[in-house]
N, C-alpha and C positions, 0 to 999 in steps of 0.2 A: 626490678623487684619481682619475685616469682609471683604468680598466681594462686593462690591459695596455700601457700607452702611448700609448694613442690618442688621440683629441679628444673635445668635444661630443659628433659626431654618433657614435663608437662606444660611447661609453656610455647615450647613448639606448638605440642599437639594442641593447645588452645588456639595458639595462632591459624591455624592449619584448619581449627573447628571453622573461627573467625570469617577465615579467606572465602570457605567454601559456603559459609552462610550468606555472604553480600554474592557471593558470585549466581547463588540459587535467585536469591532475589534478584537478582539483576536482568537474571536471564527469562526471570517469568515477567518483570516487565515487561524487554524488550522484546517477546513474545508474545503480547498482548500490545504494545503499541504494531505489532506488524499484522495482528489481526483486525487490530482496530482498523488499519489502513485500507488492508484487505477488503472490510468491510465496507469500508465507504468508497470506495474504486467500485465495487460491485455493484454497490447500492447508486451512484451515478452510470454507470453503462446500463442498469438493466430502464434507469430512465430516458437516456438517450437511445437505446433501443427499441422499448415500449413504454414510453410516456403515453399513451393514451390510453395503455389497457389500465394503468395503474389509477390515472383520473387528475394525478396532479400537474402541476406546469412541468413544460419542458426547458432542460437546460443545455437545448442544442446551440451549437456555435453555429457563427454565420462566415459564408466561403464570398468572397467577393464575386464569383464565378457563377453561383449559385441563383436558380430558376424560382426552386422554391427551398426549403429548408431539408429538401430530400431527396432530390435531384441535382445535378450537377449540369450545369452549361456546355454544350459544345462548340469550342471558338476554331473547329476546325472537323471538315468531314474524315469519314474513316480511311476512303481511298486514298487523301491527301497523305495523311498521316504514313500509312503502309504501302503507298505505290513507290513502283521503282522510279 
């Protein structure tokens, strides 16, 4: 059934308005969920990076290897490692 009256070629061109209207929306979504992401990826590194300047807790991970939550254990000297 045409769209308002018209022929073939204006029901294309509706289809055509159609496609490119969900596709605008779609893309400003998912353009906004990748900023949203962005977002909160930043917003966690800059707390793992400077949780104390900011004042809130810290959401560092724990290393089984680990001294304290910012140093790193050595279970092996450096000579060991690189001597021939």
């Amino acid at each position: 059934m045409p769209a308002g009256g018209g022929g073939v070629i204006t029901d294309v061109l509706v289809s055509i308005g159609r496609i490119s209207e969900y596709m605008f929306e779609g893309h400003w979504y998912t353009g906004g969920q990748i900023f949203d992401a962005l977002a909160k990826g930043t917003l966690r590194l800059n707390q793992n990076l400077y949780g104390g300047l900011t004042g809130g807790g810290s959401v560092r991970g724990s290393s089984p290897f680990a001294q304290s939550s910012s140093t790193a254990a050595r279970d092996k000297e450096i000579e060991a490692r690189f001597g021939k």
